[in-house]
C-alpha positions as CSV (number, residue, x, y, z in Angstrom):
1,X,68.7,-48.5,-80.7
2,X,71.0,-46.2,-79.1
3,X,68.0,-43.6,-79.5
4,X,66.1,-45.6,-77.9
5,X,68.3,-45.9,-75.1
6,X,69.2,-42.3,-74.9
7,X,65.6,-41.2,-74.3
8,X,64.9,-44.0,-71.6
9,X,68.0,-42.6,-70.1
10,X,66.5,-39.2,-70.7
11,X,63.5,-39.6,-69.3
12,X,65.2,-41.9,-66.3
13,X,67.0,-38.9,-65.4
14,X,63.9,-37.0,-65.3
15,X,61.8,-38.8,-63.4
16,X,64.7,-38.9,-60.6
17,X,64.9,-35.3,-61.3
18,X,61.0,-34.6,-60.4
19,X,61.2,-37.0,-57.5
20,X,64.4,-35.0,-56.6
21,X,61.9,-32.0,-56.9
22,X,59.3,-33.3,-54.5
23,X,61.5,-35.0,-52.2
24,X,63.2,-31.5,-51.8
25,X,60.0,-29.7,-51.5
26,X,58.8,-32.1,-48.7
27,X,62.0,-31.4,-47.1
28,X,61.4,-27.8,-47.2
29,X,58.0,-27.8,-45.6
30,X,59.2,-30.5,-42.9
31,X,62.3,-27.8,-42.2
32,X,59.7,-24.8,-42.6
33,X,57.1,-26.7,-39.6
34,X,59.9,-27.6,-37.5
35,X,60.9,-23.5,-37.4
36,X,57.1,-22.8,-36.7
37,X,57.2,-25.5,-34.1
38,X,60.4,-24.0,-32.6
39,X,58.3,-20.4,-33.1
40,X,55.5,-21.5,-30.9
41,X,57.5,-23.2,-28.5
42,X,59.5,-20.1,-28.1
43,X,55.9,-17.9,-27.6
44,X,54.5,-20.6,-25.3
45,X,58.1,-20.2,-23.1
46,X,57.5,-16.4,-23.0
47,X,54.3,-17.0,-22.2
48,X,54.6,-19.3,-19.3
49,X,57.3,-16.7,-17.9
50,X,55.3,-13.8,-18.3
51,X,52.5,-15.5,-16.2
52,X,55.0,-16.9,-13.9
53,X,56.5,-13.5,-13.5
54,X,53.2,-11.9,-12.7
55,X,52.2,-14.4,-10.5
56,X,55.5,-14.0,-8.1
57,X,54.8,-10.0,-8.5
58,X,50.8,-10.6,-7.3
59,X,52.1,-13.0,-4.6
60,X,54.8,-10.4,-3.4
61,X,52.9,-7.5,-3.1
62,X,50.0,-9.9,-1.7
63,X,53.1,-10.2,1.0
64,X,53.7,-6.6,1.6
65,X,50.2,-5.6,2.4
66,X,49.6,-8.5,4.2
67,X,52.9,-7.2,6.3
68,X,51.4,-3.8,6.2
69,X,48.3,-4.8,7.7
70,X,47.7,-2.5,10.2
71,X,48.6,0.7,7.9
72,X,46.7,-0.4,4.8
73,X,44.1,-2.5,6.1
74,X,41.1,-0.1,7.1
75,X,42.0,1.9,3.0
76,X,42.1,-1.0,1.6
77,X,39.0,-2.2,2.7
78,X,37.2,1.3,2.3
79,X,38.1,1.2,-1.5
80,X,41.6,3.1,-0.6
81,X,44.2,1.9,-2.9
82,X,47.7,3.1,-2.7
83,X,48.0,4.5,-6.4
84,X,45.2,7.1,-5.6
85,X,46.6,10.4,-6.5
86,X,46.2,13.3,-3.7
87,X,43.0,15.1,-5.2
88,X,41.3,11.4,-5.5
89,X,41.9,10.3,-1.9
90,X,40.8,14.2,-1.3
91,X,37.3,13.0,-3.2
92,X,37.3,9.8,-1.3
93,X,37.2,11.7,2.2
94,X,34.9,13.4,1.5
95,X,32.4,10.9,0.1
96,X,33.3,9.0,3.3
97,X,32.0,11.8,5.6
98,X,28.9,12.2,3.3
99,X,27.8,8.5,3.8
100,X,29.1,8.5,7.4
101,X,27.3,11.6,8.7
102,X,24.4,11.9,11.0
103,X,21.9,13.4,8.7
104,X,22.2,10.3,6.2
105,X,22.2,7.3,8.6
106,X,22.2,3.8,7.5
107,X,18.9,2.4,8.0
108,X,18.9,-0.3,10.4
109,X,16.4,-3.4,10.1
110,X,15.1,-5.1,12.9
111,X,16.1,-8.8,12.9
112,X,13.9,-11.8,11.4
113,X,12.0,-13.4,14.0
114,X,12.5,-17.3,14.3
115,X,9.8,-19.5,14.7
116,X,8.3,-22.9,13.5
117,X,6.1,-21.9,10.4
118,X,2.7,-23.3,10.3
119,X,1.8,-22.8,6.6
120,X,0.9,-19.9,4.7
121,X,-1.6,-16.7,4.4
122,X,-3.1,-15.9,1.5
123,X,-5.4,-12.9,1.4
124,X,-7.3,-11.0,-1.2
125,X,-8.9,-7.6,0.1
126,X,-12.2,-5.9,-1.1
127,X,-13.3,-2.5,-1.1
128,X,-11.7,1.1,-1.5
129,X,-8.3,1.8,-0.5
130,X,-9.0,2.7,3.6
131,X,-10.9,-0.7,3.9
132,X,-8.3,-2.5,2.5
133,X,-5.5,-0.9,4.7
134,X,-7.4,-1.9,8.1
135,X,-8.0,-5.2,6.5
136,X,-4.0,-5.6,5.7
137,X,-3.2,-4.5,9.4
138,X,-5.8,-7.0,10.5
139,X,-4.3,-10.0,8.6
140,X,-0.5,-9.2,9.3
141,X,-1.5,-9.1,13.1
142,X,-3.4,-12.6,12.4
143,X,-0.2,-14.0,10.4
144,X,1.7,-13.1,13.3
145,X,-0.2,-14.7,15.9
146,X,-1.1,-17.9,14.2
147,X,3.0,-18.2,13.4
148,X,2.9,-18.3,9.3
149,X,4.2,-16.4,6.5
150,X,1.8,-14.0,4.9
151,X,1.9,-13.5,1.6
152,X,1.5,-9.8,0.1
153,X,-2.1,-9.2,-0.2
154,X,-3.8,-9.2,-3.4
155,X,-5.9,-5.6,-3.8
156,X,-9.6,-5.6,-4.9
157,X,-9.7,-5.1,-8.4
158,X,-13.7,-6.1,-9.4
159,X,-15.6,-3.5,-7.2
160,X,-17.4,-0.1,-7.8
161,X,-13.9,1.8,-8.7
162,X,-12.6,-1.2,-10.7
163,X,-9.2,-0.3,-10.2
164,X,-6.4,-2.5,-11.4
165,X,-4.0,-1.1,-9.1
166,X,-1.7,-3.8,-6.9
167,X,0.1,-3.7,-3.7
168,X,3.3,-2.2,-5.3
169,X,1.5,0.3,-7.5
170,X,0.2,2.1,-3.9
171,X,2.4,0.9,-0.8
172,X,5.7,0.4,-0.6
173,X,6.1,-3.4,-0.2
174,X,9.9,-3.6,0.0
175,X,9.3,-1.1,3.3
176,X,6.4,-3.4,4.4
177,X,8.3,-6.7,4.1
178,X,11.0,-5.4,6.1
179,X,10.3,-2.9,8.3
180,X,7.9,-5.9,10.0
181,X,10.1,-9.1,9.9
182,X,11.1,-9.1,13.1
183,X,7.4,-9.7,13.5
184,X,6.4,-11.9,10.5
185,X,7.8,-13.5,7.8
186,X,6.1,-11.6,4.5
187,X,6.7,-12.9,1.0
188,X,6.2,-11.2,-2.4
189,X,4.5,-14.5,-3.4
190,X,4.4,-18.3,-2.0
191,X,7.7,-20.7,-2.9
192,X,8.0,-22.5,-6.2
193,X,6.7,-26.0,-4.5
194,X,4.0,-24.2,-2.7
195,X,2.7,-22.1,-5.4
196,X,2.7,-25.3,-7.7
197,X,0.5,-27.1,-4.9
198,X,-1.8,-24.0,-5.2
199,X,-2.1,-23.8,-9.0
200,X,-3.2,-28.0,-8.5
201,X,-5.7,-26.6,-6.8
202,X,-3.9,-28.4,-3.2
203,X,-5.6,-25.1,-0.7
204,X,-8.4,-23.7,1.1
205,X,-10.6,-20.7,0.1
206,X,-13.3,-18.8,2.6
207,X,-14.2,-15.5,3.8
208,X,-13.6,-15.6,7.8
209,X,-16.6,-14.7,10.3
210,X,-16.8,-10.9,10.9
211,X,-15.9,-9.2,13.9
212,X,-13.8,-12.2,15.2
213,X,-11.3,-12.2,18.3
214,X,-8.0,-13.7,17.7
215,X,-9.2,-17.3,19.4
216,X,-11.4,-18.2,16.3
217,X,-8.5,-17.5,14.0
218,X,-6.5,-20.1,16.4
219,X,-9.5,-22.7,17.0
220,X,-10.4,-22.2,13.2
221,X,-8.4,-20.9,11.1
222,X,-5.2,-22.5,11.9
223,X,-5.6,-25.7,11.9
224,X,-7.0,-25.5,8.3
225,X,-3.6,-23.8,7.6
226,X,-1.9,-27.0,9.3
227,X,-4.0,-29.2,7.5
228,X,-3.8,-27.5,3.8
229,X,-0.4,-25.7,4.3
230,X,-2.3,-22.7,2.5
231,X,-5.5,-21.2,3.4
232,X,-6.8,-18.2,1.2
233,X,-9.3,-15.9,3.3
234,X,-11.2,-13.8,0.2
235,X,-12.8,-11.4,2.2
236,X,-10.9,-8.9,4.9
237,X,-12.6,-6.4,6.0
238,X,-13.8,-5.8,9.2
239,X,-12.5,-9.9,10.5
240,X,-10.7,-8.8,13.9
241,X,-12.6,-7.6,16.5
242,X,-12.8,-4.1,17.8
243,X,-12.2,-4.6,21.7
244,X,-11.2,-7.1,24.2
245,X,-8.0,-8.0,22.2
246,X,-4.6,-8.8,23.7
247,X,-2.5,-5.4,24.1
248,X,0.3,-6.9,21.5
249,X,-2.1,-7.5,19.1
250,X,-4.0,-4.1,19.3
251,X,-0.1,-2.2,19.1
252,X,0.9,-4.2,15.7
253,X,-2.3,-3.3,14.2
254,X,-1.2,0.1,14.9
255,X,2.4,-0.4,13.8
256,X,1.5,-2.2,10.7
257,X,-1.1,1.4,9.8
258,X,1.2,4.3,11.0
259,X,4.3,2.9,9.7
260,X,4.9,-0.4,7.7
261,X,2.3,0.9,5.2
262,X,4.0,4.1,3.6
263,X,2.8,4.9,0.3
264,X,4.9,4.3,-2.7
265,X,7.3,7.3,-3.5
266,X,5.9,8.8,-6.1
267,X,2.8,8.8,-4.1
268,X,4.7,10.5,-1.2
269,X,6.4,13.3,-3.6
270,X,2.8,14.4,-5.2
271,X,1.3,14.4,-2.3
272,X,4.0,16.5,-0.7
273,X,3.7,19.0,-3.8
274,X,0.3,19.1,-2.8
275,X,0.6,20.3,0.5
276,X,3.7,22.2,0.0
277,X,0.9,24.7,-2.6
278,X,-1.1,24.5,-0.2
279,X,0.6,25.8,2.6
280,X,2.4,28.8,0.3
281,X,-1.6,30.5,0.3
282,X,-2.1,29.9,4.3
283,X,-3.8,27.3,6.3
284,X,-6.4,25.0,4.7
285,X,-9.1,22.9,5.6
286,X,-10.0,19.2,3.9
287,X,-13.5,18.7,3.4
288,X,-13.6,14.9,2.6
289,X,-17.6,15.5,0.6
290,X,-18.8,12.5,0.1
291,X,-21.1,13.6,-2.5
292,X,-20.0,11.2,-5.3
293,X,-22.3,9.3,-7.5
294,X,-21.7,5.8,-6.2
295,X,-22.1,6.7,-2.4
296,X,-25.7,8.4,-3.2
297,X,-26.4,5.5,-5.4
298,X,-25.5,2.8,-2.5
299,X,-27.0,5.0,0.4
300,X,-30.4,5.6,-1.6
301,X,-29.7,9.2,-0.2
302,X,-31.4,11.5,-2.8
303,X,-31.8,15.1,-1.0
304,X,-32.1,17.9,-3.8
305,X,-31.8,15.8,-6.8
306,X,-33.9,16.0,-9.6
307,X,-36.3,13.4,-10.4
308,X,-34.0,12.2,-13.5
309,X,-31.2,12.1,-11.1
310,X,-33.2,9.7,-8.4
311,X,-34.3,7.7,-11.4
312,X,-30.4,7.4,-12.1
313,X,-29.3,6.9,-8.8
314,X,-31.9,4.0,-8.2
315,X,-31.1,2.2,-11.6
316,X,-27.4,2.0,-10.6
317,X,-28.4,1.0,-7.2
318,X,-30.1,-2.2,-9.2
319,X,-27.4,-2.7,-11.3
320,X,-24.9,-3.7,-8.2
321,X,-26.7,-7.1,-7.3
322,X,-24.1,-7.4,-4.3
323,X,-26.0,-3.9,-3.2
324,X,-28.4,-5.5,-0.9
325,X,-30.3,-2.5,0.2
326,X,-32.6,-1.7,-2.6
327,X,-36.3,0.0,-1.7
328,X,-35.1,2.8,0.3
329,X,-36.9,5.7,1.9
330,X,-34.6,8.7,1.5
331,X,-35.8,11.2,3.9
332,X,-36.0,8.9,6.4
333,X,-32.7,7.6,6.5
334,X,-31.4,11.0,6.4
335,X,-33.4,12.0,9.4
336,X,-31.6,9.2,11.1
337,X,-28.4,10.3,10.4
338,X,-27.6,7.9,7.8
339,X,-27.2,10.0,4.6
340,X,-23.6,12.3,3.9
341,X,-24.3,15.6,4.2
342,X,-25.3,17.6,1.2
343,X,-23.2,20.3,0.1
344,X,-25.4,22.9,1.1
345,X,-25.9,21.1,4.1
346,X,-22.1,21.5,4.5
347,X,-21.9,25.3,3.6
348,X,-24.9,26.0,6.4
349,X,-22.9,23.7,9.0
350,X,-18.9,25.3,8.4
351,X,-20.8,28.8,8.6
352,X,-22.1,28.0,11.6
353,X,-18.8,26.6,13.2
354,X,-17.5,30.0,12.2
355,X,-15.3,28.9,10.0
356,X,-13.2,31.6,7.8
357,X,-15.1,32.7,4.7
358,X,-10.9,33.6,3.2
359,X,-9.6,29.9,4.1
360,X,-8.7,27.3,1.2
361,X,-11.2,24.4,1.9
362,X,-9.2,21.4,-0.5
363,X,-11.8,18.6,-1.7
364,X,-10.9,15.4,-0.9
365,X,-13.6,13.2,-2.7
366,X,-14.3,11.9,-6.4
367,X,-16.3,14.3,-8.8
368,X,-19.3,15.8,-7.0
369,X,-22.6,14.8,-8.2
370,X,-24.7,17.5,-9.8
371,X,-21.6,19.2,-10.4
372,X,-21.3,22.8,-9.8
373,X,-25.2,22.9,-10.0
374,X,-24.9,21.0,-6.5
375,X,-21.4,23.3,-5.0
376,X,-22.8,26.5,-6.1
377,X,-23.7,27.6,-2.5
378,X,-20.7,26.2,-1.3
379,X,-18.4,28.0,-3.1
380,X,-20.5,31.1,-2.8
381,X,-19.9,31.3,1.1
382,X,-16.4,30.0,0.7
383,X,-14.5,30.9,-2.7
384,X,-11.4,29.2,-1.9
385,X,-12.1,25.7,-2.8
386,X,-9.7,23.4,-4.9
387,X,-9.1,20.1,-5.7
388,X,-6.1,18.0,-6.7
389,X,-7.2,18.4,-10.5
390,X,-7.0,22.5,-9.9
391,X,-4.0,22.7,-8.0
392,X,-1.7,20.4,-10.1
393,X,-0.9,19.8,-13.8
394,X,-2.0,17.8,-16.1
395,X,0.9,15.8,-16.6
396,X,1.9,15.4,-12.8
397,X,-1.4,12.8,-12.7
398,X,-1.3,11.3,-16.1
399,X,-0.1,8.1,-14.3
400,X,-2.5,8.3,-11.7
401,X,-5.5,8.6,-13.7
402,X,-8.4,5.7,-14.0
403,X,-6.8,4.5,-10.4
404,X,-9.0,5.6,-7.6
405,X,-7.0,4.2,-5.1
406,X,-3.9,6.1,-6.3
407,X,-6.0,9.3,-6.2
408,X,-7.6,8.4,-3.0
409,X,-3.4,8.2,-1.2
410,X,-3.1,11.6,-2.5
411,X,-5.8,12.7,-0.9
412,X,-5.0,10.9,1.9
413,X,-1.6,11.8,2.6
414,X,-3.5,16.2,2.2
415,X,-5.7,14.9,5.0
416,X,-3.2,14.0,7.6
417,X,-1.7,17.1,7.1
418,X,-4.5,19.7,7.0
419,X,-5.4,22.2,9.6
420,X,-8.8,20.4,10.1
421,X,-10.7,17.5,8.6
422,X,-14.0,17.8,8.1
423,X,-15.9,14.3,6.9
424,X,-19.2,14.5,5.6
425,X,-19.7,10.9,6.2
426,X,-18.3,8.2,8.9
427,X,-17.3,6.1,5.8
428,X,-13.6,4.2,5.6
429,X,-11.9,6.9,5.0
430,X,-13.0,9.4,7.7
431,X,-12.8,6.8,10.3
432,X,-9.1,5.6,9.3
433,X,-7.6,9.1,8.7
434,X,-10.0,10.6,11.9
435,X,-7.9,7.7,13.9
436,X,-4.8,8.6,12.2
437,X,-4.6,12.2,13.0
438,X,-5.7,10.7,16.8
439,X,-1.9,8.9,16.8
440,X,-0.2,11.9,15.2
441,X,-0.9,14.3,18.1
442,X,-5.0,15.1,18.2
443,X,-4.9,17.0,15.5
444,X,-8.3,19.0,15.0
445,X,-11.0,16.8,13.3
446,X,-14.5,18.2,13.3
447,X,-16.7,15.0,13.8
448,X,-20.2,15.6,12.2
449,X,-23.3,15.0,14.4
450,X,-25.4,14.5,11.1
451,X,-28.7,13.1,13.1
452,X,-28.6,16.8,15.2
453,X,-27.1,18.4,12.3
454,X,-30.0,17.9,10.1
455,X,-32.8,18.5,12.4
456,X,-31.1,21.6,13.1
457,X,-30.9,22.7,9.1
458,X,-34.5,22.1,9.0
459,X,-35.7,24.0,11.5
460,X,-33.7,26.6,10.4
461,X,-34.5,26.6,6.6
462,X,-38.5,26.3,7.9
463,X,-37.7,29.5,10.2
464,X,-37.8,27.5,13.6
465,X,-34.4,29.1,15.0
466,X,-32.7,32.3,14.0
467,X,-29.3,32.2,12.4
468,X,-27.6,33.1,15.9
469,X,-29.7,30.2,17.8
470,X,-28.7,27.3,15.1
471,X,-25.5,28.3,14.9
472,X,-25.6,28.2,19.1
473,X,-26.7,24.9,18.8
474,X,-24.6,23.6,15.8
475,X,-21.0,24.9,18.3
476,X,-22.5,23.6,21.6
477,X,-23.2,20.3,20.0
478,X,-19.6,19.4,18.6
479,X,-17.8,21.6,21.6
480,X,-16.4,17.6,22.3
481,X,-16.9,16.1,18.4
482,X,-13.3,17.5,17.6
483,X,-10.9,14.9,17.4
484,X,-10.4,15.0,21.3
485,X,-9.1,12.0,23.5
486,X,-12.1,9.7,24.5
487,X,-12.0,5.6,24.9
488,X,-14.1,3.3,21.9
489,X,-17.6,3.0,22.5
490,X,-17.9,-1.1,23.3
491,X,-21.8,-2.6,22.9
492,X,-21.5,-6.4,23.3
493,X,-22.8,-8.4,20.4
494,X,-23.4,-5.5,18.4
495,X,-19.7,-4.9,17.3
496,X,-21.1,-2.4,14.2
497,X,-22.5,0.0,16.6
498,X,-19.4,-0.1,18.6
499,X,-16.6,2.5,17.7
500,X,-14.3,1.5,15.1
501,X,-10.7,0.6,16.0
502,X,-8.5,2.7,13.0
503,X,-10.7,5.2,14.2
504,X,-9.4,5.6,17.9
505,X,-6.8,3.1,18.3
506,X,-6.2,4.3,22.0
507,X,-4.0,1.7,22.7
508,X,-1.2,2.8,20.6
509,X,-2.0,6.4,21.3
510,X,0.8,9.1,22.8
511,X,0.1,9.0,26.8
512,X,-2.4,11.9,28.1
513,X,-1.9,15.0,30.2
514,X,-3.4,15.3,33.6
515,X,-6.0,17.2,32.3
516,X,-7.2,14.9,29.2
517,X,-6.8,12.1,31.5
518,X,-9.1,13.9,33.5
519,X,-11.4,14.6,30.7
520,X,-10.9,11.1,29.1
521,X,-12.4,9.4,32.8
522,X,-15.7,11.6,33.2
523,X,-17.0,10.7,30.1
């Protein structure tokens, strides 16, 4: 019994003495929380004062330069602050002076013109590159005068050269957009709510008449632009008229060619590389040849090629169904003026202008067809011919390769700066760059009279006229056919026949001396 009651007391005392155990261990986490509690209390304090203290410290020297104003005010606001050592604010002079000089202004934009828009422009250009650029200073003077916002044209990317080229791979369309917005309002592409319209299938698509004056664009085309809110004009070329145009119009045309259209600058550098090699060996010549397979092909021009070459030529010409010309009589549309000169042709004609056997005559065309077969005489009479493809490396035109247009800049950019240009043809390019060199001074174009020109060759090659006599008559008939001042040629109704406006834009063009002013009335 008394056992009995010894171990319940036993085991009494040690349940007590376990509940003793975890009441005391309970007590000791509660005591060991309530110092971690006390802990982080304690951090949070420092904490808040730290912040606090900053915050006065911040706010008091916030004081001080405020206070100081007039002393640390222009430094502080030119990136000046007080803790630069002496050889930093030394550094920061002199970058100051660097950006603040004269020879690296800050390039001032003209300010955006405000006015009620009327919709928007969309435009997609056809042809080579010089047909497109008219057509793009054509439809910015258009956008401007209708009072919308053009969007940046889409390039032609289905035609002979099939180039996939856009507007920023050739111009440089940051330069464009700004350089003319005190003008018109350009966009890289239409707003989110217009564009979805557009993709719905909510605008209006049609090529514009040809050889229209600005009223149709009013009377016609805008108020299909007020009525759609976009209007998509898919053909560009040649849509403003030559003449009779309002003054204004005529000058932004102009302003748009010579200067809101720059070529990207990569385009720029090459093509300064180009002329910088050029210029190291002397004066040069371009000789834009329009001798290339697609121009004989289109023309129907076959003089000296092989049978197998006309059979070639006149396939390809049937392969093009928007080639509307098909049955064509060769010689008599060269007798009429109408075919590019042949590169013999060419050689005969410089020899006869006297130009310098020695001078470098640079190519500015696509590969010549026939090949050397076909430039053998020229390069016989004048050794000092090269190309883009001869003068530069390899690797400075892998990224211009397979993009005509690209090329075509290049050669573009050796034209304007060449001692003379000398166009086989009066195709896009010779008109626009002929027009060009007009506006940068009159420099020396020789304009091909091909119609006298080739009924001079062939009295010569069937011995009609001694060397001395054709080359008499080949001087005496371009003694004015040199890029000289002279006003368009206007024929009502037949605006084709009439001179082209990129190719004397006389309007825009420095004023005259007494003596071409003289000249420019008697003729």
């Amino acid at each position: 019994m008394c056992k009995i009651k010894g171990c319940e007391e036993t085991n009494r005392r040690r349940r007590w003495g376990i509940m003793g155990l975890k009441t005391a261990a309970f007590a000791g986490d509660r005591l060991e929380k309530l110092r971690n509690s006390g802990m982080v209390s304690r951090s949070r304090m420092k904490l808040w004062m730290i912040r606090a203290t900053t915050s006065v410290l911040l706010w008091t020297c916030l004081v001080q330069l405020t206070a100081l104003s007039e002393t640390w005010g222009p430094r502080v606001l030119k990136g000046w602050p007080s803790c630069f050592s002496q050889e930093s604010a030394a550094s920061a002079a002199v970058a100051l002076d660097v950006h603040s000089s004269p020879e690296l202004p800050a390039r001032v934009l003209p300010p955006k013109r405000v006015y009620k828009n009327n919709g928007y422009l969309m435009v997609s250009c056809n042809g080579g590159l010089n047909q497109m650029r008219a057509a793009i200073c054509d439809m910015v003077a258009i956008a401007r005068y209708l009072n919308v916002t053009l969007v940046v044209p889409e390039l032609d990317k289905t035609s002979f050269w099939n180039d996939p080229s856009e507007f920023q791979d050739i111009f440089d369309v940051d330069h464009f957009i700004t350089s003319l917005r005190d003008e018109v309002r350009i966009l890289k592409e239409l707003p989110p709510r217009v564009k979805r319209r557009v993709e719905m299938g909510m605008f209006y698509t049609m090529p514009p008449v040809s050889w229209s004056d600005i009223s149709y664009y009013h009377n016609q085309i805008l108020p299909l632009i007020q009525k759609y809110k976009v209007v998509h004009l898919n053909r560009t070329d040649a849509r403003l008229a030559n003449n009779d145009q309002p003054m204004e119009l005529q000058r932004l045309r102009c302003r748009v060619n010579f200067s809101a259209l720059k070529f990207t600058p990569q385009i720029e550098e090459l093509g300064r590389k180009v002329i910088k090699i050029l210029r190291q060996n002397g004066p040069f010549i371009v000789l834009h040849l329009r001798y290339e397979m697609d121009m004989l092909a289109f023309s129907g021009c076959t003089q000296g090629c092989n049978t197998e070459e006309v059979e070639e030529l006149t396939r390809m010409r049937y392969a093009y169904p928007w080639w509307k010309e098909k049955i064509i009589d060769s010689d008599m549309k060269r007798k009429e003026g109408l075919c590019p000169l042949t590169p013999e042709e060419t050689a005969l004609t410089l020899r006869a202008l006297d130009i310098d056997p020695n001078i470098q005559i640079y190519i500015a065309a696509g590969e010549i067809y026939g090949g050397e077969r076909r430039l053998s005489s020229l390069t016989s009479f004048y050794p000092n011919l090269v190309r883009k493809e001869t003068l530069l490396e390899p690797s400075d035109l892998r990224f211009f390769q397979n993009h005509s247009s690209q090329m075509a800049a290049l050669d573009y950019l050796v034209s304007l700066e060449s001692d003379i240009f000398v166009p086989t043809y009066d195709g896009n390019m010779a008109k626009v760059v002929e027009g060009h060199r007009r506006y940068l001074g009159y420099k020396k174009t020789i304009l091909l009279d091909r119609r006298m020109l080739v009924d001079l060759i062939d009295k010569y090659n069937f011995g009609s006229l001694t060397w001395d006599e054709f080359s008499a008559a080949v001087k005496d008939a371009h003694a004015l056919r040199m890029g000289n001042p002279s006003k368009r040629l206007v024929i009502p109704d037949r605006p084709k026949e009439e001179d082209y406006f990129y190719a004397n834009p006389w309007e825009c063009l420095q004023p005259l001396n007494e003596d071409e002013r003289l000249l420019l009335d008697s003729i």
